[in-house]
C-alpha positions, 0 to 999 in steps of 0.5 A: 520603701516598705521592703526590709529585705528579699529572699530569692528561691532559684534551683539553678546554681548558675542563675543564682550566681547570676542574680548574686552579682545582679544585686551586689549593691541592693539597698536591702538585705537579700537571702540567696537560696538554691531550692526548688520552690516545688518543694515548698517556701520556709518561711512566710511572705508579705509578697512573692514575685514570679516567673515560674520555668514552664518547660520540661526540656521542649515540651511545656509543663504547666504543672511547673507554675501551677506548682510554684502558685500552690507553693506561694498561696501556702508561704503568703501571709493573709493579705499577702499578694502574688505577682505572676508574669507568664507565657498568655497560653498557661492555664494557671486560673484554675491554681490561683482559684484555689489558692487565692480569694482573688486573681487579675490579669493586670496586663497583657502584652507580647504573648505574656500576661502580668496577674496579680493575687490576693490571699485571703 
């Protein structure tokens, strides 16, 4: 009940058309943005949920998703929370270490993991 809006961040046009049609009738107002969260987020958050990409074609990348945490610590407002979902095996401690005051594996299932993070 306290979102007032959301904003969603996709570098694929196709996908993001997806999500247009997938949110047609949102009972909030939703941004729509075609960006590279890589780059950077514009504006600041009270929350980000996400499921970075972490293949560069076949090969895993998981500088992909370390780069999306960094771009999240630094768009969340104190306080603000991440919510990762990703592949178990990524090695993203180290990022949500250096960007949040604290990080936790909520769940674990099916070879993907669920972590929650706080900024400070």
């Amino acid at each position: 009940p306290q979102v007032t809006a959301l904003d969603l961040y996709e570098a694929q046009a196709r996908a993001l058309e997806l999500a247009r049609r997938n949110l047609a009738d949102a009972r909030v107002p939703v941004g729509f943005h075609w960006h590279d969260v890589r780059a950077g987020l514009p504006a600041r958050y009270d929350f980000i949920v996400s499921n970075p990409p972490f293949h560069q074609g076949r090969a895993d990348e998981p500088r992909i998703g370390q780069d999306f945490i960094r771009a999240a610590a630094a768009a969340l407002r104190s306080g603000g929370r991440l919510w990762l979902v990703a592949n178990r095996h990524l090695p993203y401690e180290s990022a949500l270490r250096e960007g949040f005051a604290s990080a936790r594996v909520v769940a674990e299932r099916d070879g993907f993991k669920v972590i929650e993070a706080l900024k400070a």
